[in-house]
MIDOMAR-653593 format. One record per residue (C-alpha): residue number from 1; x, y negated, z. Coordinates in nm, 3 decimals. Layout:
<pt resi="NUM" X="X" Y="Y" Z="Z"/>
...
***
This chain:
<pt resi="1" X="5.916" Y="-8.473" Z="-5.264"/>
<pt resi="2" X="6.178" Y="-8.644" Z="-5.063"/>
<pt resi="3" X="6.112" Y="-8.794" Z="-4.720"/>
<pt resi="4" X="6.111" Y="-9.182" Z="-4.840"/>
<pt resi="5" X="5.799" Y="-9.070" Z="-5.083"/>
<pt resi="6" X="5.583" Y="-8.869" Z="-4.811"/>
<pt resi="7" X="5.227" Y="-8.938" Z="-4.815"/>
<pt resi="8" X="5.017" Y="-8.807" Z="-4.502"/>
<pt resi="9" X="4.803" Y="-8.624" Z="-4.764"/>
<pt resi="10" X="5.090" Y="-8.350" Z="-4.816"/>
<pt resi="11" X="5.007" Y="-8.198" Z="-4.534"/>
<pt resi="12" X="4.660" Y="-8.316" Z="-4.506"/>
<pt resi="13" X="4.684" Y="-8.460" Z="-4.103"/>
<pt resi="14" X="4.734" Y="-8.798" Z="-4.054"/>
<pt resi="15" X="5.071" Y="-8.815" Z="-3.793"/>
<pt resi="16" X="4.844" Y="-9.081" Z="-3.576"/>
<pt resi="17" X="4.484" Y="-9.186" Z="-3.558"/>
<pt resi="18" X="4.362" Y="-9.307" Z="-3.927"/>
<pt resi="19" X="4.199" Y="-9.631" Z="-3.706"/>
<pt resi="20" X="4.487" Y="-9.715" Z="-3.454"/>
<pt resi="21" X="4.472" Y="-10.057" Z="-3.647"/>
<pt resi="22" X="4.797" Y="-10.048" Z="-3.873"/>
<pt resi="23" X="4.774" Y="-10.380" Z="-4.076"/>
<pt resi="24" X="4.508" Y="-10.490" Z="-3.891"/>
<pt resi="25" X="4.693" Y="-10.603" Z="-3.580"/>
<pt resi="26" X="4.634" Y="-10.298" Z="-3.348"/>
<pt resi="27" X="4.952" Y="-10.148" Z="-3.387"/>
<pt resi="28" X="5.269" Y="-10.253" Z="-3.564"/>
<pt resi="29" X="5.421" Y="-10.131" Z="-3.886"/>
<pt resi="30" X="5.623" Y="-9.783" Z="-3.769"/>
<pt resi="31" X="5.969" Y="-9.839" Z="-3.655"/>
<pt resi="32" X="6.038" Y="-9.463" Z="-3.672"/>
<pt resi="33" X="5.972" Y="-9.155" Z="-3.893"/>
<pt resi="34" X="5.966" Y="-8.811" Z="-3.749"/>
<pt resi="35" X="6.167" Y="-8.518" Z="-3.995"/>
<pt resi="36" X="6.029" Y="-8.188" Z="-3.975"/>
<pt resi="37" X="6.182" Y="-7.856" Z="-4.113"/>
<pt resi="38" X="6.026" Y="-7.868" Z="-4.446"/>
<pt resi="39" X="6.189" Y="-8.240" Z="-4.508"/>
<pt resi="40" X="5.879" Y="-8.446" Z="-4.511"/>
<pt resi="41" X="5.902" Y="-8.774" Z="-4.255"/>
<pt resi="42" X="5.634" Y="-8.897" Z="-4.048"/>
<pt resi="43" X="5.577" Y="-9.205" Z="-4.007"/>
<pt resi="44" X="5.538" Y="-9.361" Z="-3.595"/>
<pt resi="45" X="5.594" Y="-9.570" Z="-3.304"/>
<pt resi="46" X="5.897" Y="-9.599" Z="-3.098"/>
<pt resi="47" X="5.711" Y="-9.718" Z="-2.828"/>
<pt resi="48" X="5.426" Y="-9.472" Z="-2.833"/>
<pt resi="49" X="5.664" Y="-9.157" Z="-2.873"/>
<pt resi="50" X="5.849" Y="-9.301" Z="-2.584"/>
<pt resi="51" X="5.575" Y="-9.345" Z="-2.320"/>
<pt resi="52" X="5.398" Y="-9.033" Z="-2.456"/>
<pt resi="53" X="5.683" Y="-8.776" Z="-2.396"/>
<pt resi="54" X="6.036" Y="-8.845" Z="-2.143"/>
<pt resi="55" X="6.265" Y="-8.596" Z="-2.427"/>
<pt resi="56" X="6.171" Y="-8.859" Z="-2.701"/>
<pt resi="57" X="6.240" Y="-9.145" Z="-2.457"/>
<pt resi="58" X="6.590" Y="-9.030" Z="-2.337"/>
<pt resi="59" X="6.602" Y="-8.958" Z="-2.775"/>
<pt resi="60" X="6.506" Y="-9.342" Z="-2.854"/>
<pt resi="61" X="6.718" Y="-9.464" Z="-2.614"/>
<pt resi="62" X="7.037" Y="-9.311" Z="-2.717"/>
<pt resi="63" X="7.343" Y="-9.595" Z="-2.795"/>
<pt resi="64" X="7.283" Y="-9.727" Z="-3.178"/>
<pt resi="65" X="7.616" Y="-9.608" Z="-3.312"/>
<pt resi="66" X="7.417" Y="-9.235" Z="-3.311"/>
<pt resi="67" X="7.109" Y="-9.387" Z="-3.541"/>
<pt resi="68" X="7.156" Y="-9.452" Z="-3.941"/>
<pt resi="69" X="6.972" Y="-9.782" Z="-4.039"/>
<pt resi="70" X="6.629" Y="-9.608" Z="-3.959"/>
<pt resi="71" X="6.548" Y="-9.402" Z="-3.726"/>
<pt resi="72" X="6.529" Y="-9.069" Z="-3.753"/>
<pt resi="73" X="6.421" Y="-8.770" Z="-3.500"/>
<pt resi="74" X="6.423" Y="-8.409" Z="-3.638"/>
<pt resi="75" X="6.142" Y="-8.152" Z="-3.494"/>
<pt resi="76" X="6.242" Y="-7.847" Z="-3.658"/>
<pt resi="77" X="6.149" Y="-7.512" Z="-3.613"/>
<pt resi="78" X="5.816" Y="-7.528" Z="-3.643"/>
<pt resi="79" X="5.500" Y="-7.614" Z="-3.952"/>
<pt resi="80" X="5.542" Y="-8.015" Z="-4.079"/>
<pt resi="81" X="5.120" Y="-7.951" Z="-3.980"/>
<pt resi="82" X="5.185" Y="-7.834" Z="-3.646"/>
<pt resi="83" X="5.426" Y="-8.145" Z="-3.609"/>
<pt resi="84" X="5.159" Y="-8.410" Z="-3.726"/>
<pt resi="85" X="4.938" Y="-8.257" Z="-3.484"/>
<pt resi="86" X="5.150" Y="-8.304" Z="-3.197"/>
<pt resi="87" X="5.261" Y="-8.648" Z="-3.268"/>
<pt resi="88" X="4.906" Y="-8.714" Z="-3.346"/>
<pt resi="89" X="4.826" Y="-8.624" Z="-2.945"/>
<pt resi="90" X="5.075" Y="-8.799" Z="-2.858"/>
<pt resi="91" X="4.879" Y="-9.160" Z="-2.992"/>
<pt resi="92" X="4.557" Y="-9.050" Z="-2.856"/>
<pt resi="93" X="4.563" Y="-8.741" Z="-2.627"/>
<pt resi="94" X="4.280" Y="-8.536" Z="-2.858"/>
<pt resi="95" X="4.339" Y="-8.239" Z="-3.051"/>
<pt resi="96" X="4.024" Y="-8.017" Z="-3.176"/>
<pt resi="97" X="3.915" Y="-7.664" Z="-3.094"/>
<pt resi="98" X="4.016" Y="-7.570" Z="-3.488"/>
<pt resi="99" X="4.382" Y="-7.746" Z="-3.412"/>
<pt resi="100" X="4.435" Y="-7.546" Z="-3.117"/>
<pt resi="101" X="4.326" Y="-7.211" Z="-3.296"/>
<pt resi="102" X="4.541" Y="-7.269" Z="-3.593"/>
<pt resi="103" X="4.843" Y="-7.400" Z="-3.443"/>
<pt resi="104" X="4.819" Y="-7.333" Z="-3.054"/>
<pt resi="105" X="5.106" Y="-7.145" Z="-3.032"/>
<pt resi="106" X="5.335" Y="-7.412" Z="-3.201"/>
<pt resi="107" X="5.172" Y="-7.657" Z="-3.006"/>
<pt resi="108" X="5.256" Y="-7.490" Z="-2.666"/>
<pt resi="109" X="5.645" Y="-7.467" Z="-2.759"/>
<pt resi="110" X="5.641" Y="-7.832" Z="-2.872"/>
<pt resi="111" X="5.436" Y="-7.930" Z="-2.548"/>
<pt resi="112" X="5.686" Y="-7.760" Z="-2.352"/>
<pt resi="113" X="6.013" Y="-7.882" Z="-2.516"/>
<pt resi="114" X="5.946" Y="-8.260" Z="-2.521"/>
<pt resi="115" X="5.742" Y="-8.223" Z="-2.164"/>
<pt resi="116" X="5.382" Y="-8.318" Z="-2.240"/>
<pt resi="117" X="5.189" Y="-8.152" Z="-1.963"/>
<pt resi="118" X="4.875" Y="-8.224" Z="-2.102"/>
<pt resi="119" X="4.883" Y="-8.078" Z="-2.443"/>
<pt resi="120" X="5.032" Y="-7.773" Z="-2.301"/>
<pt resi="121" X="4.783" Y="-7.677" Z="-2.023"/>
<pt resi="122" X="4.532" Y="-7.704" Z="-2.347"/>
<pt resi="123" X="4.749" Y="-7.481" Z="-2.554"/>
<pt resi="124" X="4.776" Y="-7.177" Z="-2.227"/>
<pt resi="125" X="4.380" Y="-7.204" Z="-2.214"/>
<pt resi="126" X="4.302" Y="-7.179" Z="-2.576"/>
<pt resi="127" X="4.531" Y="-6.917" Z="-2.608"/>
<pt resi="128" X="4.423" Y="-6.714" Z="-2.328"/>
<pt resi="129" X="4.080" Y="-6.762" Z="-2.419"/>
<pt resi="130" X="4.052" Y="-6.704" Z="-2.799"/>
<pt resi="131" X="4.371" Y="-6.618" Z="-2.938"/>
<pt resi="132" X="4.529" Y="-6.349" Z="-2.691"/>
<pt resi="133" X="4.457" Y="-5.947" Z="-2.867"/>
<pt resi="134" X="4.621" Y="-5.622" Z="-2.761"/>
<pt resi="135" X="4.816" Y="-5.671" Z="-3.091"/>
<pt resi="136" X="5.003" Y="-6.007" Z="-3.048"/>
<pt resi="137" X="4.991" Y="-5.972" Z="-2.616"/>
<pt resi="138" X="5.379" Y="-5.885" Z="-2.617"/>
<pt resi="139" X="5.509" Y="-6.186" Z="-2.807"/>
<pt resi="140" X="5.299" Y="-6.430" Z="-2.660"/>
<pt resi="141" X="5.370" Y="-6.304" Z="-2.334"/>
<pt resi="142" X="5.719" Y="-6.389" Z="-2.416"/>
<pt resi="143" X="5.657" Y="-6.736" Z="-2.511"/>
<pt resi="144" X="5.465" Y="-6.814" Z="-2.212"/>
<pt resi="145" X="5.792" Y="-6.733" Z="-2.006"/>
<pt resi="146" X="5.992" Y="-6.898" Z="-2.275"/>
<pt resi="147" X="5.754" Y="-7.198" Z="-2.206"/>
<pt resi="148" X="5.693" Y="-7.135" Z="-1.882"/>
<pt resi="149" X="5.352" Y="-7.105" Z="-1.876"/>
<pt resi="150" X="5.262" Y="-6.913" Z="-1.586"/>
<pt resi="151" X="4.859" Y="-6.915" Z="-1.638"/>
<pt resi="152" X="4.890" Y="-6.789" Z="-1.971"/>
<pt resi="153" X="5.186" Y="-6.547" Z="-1.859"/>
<pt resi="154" X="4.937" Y="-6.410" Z="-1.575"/>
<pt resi="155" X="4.676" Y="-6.335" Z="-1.832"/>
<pt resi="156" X="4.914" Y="-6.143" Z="-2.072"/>
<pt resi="157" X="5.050" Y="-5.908" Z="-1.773"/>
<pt resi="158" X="4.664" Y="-5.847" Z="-1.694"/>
<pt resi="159" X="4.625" Y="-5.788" Z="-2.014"/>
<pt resi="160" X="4.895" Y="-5.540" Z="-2.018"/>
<pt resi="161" X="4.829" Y="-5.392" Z="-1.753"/>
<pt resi="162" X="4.451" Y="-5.272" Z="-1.851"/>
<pt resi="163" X="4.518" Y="-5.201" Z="-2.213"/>
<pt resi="164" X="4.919" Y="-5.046" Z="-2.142"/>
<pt resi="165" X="4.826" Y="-4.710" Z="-2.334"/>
<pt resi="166" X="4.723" Y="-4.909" Z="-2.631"/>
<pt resi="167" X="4.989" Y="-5.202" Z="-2.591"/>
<pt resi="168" X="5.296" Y="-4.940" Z="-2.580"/>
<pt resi="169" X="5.203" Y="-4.837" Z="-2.878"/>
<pt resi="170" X="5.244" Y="-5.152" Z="-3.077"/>
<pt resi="171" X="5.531" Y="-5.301" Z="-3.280"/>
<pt resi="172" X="5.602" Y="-5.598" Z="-3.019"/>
<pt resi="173" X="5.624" Y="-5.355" Z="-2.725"/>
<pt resi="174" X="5.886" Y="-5.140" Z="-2.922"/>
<pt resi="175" X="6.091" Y="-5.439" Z="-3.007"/>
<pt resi="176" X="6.046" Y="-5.524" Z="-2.631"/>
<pt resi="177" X="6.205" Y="-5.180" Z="-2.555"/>
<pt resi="178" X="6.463" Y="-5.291" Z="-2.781"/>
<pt resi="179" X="6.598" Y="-5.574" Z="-2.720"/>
<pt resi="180" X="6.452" Y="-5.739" Z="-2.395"/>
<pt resi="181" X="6.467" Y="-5.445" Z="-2.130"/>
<pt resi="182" X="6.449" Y="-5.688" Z="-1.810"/>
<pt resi="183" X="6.129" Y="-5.837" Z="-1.941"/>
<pt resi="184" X="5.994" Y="-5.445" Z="-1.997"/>
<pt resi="185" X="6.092" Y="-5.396" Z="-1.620"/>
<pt resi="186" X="5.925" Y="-5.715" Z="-1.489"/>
<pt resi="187" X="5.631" Y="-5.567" Z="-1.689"/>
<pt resi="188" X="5.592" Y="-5.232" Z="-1.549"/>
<pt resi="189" X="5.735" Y="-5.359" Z="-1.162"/>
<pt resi="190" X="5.390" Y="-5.556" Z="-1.197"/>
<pt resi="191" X="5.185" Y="-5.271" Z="-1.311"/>
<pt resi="192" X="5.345" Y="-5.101" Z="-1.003"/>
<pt resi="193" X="5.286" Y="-5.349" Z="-0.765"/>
<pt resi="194" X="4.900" Y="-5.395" Z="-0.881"/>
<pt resi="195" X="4.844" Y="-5.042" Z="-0.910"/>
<pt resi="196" X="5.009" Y="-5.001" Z="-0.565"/>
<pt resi="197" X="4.771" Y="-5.320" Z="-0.403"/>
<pt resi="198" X="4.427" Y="-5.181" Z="-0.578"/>
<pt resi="199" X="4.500" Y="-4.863" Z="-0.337"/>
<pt resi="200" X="4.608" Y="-5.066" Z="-0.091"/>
<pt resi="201" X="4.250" Y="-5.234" Z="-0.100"/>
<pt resi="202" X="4.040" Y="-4.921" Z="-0.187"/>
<pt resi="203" X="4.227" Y="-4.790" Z="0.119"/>
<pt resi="204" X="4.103" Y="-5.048" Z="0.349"/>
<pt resi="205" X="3.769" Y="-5.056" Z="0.218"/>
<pt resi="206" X="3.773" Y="-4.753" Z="0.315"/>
<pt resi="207" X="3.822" Y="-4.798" Z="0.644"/>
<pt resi="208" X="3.634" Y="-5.108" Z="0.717"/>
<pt resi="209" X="3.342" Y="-4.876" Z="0.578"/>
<pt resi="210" X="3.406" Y="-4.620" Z="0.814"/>
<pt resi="211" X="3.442" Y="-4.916" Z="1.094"/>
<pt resi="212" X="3.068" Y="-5.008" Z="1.010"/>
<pt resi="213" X="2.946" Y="-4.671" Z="1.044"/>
<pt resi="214" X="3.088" Y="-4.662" Z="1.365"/>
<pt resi="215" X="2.950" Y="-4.988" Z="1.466"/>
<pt resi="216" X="2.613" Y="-4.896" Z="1.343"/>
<pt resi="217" X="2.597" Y="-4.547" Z="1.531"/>
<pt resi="218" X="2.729" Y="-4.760" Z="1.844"/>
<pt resi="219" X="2.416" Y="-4.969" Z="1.792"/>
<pt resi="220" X="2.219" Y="-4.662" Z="1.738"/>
<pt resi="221" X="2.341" Y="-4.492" Z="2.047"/>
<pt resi="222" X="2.276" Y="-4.788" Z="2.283"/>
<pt resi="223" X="1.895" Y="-4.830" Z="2.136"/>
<pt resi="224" X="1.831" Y="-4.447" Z="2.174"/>
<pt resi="225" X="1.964" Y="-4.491" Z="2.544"/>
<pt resi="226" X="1.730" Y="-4.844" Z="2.636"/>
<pt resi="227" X="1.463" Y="-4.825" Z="2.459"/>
<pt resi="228" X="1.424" Y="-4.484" Z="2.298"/>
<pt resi="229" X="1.377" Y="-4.363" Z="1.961"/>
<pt resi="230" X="1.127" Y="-4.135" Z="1.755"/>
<pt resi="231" X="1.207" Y="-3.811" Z="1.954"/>
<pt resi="232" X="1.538" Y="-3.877" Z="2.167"/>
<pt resi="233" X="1.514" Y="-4.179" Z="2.461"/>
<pt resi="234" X="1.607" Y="-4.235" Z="2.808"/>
<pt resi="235" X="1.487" Y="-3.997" Z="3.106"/>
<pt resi="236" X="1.268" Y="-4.262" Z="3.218"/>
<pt resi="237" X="1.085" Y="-4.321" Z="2.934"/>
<pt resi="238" X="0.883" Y="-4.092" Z="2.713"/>
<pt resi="239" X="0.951" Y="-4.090" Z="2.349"/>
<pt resi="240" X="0.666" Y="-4.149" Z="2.134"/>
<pt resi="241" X="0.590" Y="-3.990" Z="1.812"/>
<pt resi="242" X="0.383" Y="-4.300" Z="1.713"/>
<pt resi="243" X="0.718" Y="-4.507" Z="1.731"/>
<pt resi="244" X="0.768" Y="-4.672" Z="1.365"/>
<pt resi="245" X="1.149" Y="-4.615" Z="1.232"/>
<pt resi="246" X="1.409" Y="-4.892" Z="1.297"/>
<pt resi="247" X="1.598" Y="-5.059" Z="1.090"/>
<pt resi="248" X="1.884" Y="-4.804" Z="1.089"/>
<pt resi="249" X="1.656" Y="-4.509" Z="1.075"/>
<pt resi="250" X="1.917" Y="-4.261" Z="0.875"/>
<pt resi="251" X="2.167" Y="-4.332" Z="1.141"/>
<pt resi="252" X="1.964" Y="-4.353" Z="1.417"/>
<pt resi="253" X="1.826" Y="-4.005" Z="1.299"/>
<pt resi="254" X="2.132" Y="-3.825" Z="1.276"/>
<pt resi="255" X="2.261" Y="-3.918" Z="1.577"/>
<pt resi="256" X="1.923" Y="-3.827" Z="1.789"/>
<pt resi="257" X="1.981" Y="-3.475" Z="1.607"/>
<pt resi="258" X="2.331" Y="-3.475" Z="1.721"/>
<pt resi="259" X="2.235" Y="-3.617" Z="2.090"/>
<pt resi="260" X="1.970" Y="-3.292" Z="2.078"/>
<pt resi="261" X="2.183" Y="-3.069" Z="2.007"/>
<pt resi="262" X="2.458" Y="-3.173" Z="2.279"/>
<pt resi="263" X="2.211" Y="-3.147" Z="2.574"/>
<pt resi="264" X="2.121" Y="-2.781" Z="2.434"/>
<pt resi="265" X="2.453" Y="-2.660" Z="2.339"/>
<pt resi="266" X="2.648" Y="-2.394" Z="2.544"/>
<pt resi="267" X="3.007" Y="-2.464" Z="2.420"/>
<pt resi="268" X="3.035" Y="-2.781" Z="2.463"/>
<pt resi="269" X="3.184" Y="-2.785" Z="2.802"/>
<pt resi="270" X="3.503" Y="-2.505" Z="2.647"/>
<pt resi="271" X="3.536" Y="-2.748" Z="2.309"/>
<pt resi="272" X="3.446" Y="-2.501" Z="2.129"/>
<pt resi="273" X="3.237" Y="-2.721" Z="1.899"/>
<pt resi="274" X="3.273" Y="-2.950" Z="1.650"/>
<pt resi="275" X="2.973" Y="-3.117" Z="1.692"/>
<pt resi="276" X="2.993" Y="-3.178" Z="2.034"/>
<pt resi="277" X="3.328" Y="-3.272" Z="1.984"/>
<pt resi="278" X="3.176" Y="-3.578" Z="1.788"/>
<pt resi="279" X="2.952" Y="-3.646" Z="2.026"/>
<pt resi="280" X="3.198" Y="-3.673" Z="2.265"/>
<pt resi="281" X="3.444" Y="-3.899" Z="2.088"/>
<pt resi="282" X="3.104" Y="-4.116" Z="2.018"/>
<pt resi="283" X="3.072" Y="-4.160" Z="2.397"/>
<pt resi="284" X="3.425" Y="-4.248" Z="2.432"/>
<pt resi="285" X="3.470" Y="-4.504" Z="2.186"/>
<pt resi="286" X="3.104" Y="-4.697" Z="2.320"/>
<pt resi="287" X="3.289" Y="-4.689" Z="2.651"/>
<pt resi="288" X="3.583" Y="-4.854" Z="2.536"/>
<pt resi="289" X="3.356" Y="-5.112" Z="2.362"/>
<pt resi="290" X="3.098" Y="-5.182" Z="2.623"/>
<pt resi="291" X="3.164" Y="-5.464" Z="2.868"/>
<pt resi="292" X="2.900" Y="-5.362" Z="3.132"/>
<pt resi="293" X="2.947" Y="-5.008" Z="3.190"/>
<pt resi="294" X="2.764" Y="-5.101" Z="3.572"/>
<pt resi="295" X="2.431" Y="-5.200" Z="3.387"/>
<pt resi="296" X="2.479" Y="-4.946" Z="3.047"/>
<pt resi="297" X="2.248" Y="-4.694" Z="3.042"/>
<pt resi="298" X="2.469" Y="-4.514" Z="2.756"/>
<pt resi="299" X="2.560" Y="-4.159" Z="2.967"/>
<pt resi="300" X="2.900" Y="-4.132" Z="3.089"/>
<pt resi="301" X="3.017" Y="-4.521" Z="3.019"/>
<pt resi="302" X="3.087" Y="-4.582" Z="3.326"/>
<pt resi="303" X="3.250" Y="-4.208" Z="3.438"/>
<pt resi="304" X="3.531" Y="-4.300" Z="3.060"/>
<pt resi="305" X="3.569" Y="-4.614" Z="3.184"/>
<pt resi="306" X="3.701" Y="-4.496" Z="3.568"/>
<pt resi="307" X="3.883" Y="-4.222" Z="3.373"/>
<pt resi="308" X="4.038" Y="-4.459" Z="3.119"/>
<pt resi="309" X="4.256" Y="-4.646" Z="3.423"/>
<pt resi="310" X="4.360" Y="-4.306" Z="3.572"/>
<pt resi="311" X="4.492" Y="-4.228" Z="3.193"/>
<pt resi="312" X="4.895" Y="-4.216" Z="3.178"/>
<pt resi="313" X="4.940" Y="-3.999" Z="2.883"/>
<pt resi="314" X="4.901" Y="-4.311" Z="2.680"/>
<pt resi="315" X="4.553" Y="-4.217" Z="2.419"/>
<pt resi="316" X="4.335" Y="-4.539" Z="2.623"/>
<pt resi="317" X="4.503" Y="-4.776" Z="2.393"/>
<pt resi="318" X="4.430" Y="-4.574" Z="2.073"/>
<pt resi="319" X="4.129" Y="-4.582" Z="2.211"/>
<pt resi="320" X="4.130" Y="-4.973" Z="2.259"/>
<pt resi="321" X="4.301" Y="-4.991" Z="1.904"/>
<pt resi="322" X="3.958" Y="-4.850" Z="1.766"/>
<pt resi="323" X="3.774" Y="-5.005" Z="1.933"/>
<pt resi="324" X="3.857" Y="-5.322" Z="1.821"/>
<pt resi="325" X="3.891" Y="-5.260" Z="1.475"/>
<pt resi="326" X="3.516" Y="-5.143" Z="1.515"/>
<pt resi="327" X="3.404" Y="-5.479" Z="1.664"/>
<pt resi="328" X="3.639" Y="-5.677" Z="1.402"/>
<pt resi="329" X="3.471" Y="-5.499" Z="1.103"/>
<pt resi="330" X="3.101" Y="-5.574" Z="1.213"/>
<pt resi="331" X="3.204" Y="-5.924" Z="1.289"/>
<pt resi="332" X="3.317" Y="-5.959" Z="0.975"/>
<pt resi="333" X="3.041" Y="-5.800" Z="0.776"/>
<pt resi="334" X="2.771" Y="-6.051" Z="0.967"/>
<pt resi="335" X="3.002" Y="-6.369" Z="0.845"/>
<pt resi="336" X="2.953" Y="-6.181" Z="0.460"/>
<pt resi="337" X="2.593" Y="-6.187" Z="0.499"/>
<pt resi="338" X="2.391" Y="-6.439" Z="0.420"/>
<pt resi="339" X="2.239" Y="-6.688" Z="0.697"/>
<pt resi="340" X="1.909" Y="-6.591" Z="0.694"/>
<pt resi="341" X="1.980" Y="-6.231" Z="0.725"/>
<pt resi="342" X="2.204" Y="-6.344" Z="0.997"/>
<pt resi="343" X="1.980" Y="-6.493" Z="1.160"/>
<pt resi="344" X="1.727" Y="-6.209" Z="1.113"/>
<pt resi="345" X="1.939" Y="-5.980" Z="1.280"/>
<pt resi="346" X="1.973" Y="-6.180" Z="1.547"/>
<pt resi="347" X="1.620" Y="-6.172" Z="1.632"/>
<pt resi="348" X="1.595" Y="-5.810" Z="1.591"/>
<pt resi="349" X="1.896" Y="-5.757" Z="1.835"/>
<pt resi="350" X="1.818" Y="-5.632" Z="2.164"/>
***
């Protein structure tokens, strides 16, 4: 069938909406046909093609010694259906879920070629969402940096990354291997780098756990010295077994074990032991945190604190270092929470 005898039922899409009002006054007869790599023409509109994409513009406006007596633009490469398609969006800006499926990946490299923004930020999302398998991840990832289309490009390296045992072992990875080796390196420099920043972050969750624990058994240690606890409390006061548990009860009774066994132990003067080695440190670090070591009732704040400015060796602003990391981490954990517990814990604070 040659091009002057091409009926929009070859190919079973109409190139522009079937009620754009052709004949009837809405639009003019079509001024242009567009050639596609089987040789069928598509009939359209110089003016819509031109205000619908700026490569077809600069194409229409080219000096008329380069057109024959009609004018003709060639989109090759791709399916004459994946053509009407396109020009089809180009008339009305619509293009169904079915479309997208069948011809998505077409659609993208046409979106990105003759710049139509909008078509191809509907292409990346239908492809990342339905059409993207272990199987086909390598090649589209290489259109999507053909195209550059950095959403759909992130999705394929995640992709990658989580399924790499099962993607290496497929026919686009080997032809990746083959004959694209810098876009195999970009590939596993981002596996490096996300492998490196998930330790990164499990190391510093870590921490910021172990920051809360210390902010808790700071907590802890300043209730058991006010007010007294369960079976450990201040000389002046008498601890009472009818006490209910508080709110950090598992730290709070750890810590009145540990606080029992430093007022009993014999080595704990020499260093000998570890646990009074903790307790120790424990002591230290709610010195370097409390601001009122005159009124704390916390034993020995106020004897660290006169010892801390004698200090020339340098370990106070370790000390200091901790200290505020501890403070940081529970400041931050009370933003997390929500404001009602917030404000709960406010009331409960001594």
């Amino acid at each position: 069938m040659s091009p002057a005898n091409f009926s929009n039922s070859t190919i079973g899409i109409p190139p522009f909406p079937v009620d754009s009002g052709r004949g009837s006054g809405g639009l003019p007869e079509p001024d242009a046909r567009i050639v596609t790599s089987c040789g069928t023409s598509l009939p359209a509109h110089r003016s819509v093609l031109a205000s619908a994409s700026p490569v077809l513009e600069s194409i229409i406006d080219r000096p008329r010694k380069y057109w024959n007596s009609e004018m003709a633009i060639p989109i090759l490469g791709v399916p004459s259906e994946s053509v009407a398609v396109f020009i089809r969006f180009l008339y009305n800006s619509k293009c169904s879920e079915d479309e997208l499926d069948q011809y998505g990946i077409h659609l993208l490299a046409l979106s990105h070629v003759f710049l139509v923004p909008k078509l191809k930020q509907r292409c990346s999302k239908a492809l990342a969402e339905r059409y993207l398998k272990i199987d086909n991840v390598v090649d589209v990832l290489q259109l999507a940096r053909l195209c550059d289309a950095s959403d759909l490009y992130l999705k394929c390296l995640k992709m990658v990354y989580h399924n790499f045992k099962y993607v290496e072992k497929t026919e686009g990875w080997k032809f990746l291997q083959d004959h694209d080796p810098w876009l195999e390196l970009q590939i596993l420099q981002f596996i490096d780098e996300t492998e490196l920043r998930k330790k990164r972050t499990r190391r510093r969750r870590e921490e910021q756990s172990l920051y809360l624990q210390l902010s808790e058994a700071m907590e802890c240690l300043e209730h058991i010295c006010t007010e007294g606890c369960t079976s450990v409390g201040p000389c002046d006061i008498e601890p009472t077994k009818n006490r209910g548990p508080c709110s950090k009860f598992a730290t709070c009774r750890a810590l009145q074990i540990l606080i029992q066994h430093f007022a009993t132990c014999k080595q704990r003067v020499h260093g000998q032991c570890s646990r009074c080695r903790r307790m120790w440190q424990l002591l230290k670090l709610h010195s370097s945190i409390c601001a009122q070591p005159d009124l704390c009732r916390v034993p020995l704040c106020r004897q660290f604190k006169l010892k801390a400015r004698e200090d020339k060796k340098g370990d106070e602003g370790k000390w200091k270092v901790l200290a505020r990391k501890v403070v940081s981490a529970k400041a931050i954990s009370s933003l997390s929470l929500p404001k009602r517990k917030r404000d709960e814990e406010a009331l409960d604070a001594p």
